[in-house]
C-alpha positions as CSV (number, residue, x, y, z in Angstrom):
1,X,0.0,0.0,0.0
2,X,1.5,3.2,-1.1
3,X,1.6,6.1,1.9
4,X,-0.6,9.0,1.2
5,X,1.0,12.8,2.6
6,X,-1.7,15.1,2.8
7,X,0.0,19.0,2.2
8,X,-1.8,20.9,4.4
9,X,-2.7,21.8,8.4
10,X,-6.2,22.2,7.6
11,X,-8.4,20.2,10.3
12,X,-11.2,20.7,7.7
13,X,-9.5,18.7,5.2
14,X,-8.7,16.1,7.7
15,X,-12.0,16.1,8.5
16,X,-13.6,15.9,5.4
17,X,-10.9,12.8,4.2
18,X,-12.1,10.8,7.5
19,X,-16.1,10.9,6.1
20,X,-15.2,9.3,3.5
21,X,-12.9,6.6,5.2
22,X,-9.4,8.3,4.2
23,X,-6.6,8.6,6.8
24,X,-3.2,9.8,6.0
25,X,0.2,8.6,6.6
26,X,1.4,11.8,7.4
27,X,0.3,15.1,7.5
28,X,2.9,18.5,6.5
29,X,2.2,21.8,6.3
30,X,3.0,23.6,3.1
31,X,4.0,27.0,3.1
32,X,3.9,28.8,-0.3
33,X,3.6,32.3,-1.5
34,X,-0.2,32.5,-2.5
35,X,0.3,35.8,-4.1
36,X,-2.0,35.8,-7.4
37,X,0.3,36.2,-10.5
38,X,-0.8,39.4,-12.9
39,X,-4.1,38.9,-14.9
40,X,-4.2,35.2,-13.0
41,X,-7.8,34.2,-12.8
42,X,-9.9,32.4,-9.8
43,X,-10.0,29.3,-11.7
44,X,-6.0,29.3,-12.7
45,X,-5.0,30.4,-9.1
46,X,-6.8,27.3,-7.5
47,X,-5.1,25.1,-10.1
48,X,-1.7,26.7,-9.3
49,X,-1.3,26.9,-5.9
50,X,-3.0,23.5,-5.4
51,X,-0.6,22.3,-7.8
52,X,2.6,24.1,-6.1
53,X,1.6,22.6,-2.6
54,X,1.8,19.2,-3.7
55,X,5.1,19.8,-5.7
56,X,6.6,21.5,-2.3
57,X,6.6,18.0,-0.3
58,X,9.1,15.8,-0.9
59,X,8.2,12.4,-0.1
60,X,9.4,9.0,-2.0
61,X,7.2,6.6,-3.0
62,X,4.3,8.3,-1.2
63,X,0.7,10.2,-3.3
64,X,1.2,13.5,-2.1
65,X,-2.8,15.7,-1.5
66,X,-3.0,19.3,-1.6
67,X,-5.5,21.5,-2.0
68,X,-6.6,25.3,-1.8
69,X,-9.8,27.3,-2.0
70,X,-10.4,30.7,-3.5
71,X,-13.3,32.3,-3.3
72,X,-14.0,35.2,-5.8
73,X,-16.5,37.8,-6.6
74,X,-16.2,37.8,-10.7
75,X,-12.7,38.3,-11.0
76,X,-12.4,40.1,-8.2
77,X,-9.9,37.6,-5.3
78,X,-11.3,37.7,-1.9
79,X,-8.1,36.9,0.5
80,X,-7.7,35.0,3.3
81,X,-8.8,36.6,5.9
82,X,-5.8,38.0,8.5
83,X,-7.4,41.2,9.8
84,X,-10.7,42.0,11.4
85,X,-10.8,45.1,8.8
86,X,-10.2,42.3,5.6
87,X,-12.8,40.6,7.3
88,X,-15.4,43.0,7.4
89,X,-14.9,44.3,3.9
90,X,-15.2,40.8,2.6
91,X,-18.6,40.0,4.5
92,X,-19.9,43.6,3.1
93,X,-19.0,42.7,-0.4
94,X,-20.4,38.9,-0.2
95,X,-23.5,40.9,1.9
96,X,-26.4,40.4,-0.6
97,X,-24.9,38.5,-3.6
98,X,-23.8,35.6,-5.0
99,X,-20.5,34.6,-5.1
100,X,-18.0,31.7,-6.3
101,X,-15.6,29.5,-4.1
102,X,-13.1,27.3,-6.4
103,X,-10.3,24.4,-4.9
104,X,-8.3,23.4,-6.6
105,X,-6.9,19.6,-6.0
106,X,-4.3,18.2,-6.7
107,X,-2.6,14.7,-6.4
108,X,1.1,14.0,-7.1
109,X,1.9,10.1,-7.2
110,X,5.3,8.7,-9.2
111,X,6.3,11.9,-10.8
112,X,3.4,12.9,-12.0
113,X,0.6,15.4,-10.8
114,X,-2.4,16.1,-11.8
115,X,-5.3,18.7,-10.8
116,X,-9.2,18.7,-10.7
117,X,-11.4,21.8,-9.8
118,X,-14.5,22.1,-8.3
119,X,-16.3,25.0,-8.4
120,X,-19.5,26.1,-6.3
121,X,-22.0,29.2,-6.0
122,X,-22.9,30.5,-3.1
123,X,-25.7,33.3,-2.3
124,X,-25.6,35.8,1.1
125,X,-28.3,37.2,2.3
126,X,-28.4,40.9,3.2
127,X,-26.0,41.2,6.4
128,X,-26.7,43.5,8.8
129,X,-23.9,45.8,10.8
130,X,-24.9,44.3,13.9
131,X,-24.7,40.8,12.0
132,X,-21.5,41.4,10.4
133,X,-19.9,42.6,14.2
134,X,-21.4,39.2,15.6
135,X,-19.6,37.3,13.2
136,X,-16.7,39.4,13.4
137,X,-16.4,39.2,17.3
138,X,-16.7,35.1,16.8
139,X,-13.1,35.1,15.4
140,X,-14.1,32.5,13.0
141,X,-13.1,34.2,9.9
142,X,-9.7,34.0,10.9
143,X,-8.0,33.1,8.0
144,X,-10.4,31.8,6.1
145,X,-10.9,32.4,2.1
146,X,-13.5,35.3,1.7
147,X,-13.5,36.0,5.5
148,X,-16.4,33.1,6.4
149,X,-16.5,29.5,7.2
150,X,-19.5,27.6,5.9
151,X,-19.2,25.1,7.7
152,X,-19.4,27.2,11.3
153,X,-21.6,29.7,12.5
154,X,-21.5,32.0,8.9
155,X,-23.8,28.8,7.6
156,X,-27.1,30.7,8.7
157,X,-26.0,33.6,6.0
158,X,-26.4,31.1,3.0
159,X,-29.4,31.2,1.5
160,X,-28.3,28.8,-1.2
161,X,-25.7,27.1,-2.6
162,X,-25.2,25.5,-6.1
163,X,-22.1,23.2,-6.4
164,X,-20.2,20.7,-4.4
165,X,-20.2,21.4,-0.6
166,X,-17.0,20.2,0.4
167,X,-15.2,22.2,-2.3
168,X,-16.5,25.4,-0.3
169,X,-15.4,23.5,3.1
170,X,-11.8,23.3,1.6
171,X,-12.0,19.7,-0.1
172,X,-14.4,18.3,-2.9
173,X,-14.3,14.9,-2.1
174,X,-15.6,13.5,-5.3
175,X,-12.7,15.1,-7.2
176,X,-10.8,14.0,-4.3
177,X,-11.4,10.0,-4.0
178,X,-11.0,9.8,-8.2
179,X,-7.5,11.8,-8.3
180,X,-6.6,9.6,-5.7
181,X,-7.9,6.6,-7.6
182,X,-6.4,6.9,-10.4
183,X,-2.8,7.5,-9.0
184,X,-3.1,4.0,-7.0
């Protein structure tokens, strides 16, 4: 059985690998610069970092899993969250509208690696101040892609969502299971 390195510190993606009955060998943080390249678009950026994560770890005879999530407005790149002021600009812009949240996959196994995306829409309801602060003094947002976690407390926001689930958690685990598939 070959060992499988997942590339990233994300409990969420550990999480999400246990539902469907995946457990790594080992788990190693990946730092990269995430900086967008000039006229680099949500869907390419996804594709690349995921890509660049995997290629980071070194590991013989191992399938190496990264992933990362972008979540856009059109074009426009919503960061990861690191300040309470980036976080409240990102709610007000998401406040009302539909918006897209993109990860990018990627599995690197003998040499080789390969990349899905998944892609999902997601619709915010109308945020008030006093709902924006409440979410903001809950410290979830905390570097999170577009200043929200689905999955926590910003869930009562959504008012729908069109797309894969878990790709907005920070894994799509359909695109997931067949990379890894197909590199076994």
């Amino acid at each position: 059985m070959t060992r499988l390195v997942l590339a990233s510190a994300s409990p969420r993606r550990l999480a999400l690998l246990a539902q469907i009955g995946i457990t790594p060998d080992e788990v190693v943080a990946t730092y990269i610069d995430e900086t967008p390249l000039k006229g680099e678009t949500p869907r390419l950026l996804a594709l690349r970092l995921a890509r660049a994560k995997a290629e980071a770890v070194n590991a013989d005879n191992a399938i190496i899993l990264a992933a990362d999530t972008v979540v856009a407005v059109g074009r426009r790149l919503l960061p990861k969250t690191e300040t309470e002021q980036h976080a409240r600009e990102c709610l007000a812009l998401l406040s009302g509208r539909s918006h897209r949240v993109l990860t990018g996959v990627a599995v690197k196994a003998k040499g080789v690696t390969r990349t899905r995306l998944a892609e999902a829409r997601v619709a915010f309801k109308r945020l008030s101040a006093q709902e924006i602060d409440a979410y903001i003094a809950s410290n979830e947002w905390q570097g999170k892609a577009g200043g929200y976690a689905i999955q926590g407390l910003a869930a009562r926001y959504v008012t729908s969502v069109i797309g894969s689930y878990t790709a907005i958690v920070g894994l799509p685990l359909y695109e997931t299971a067949n990379l890894l598939e197909s590199a076994r």
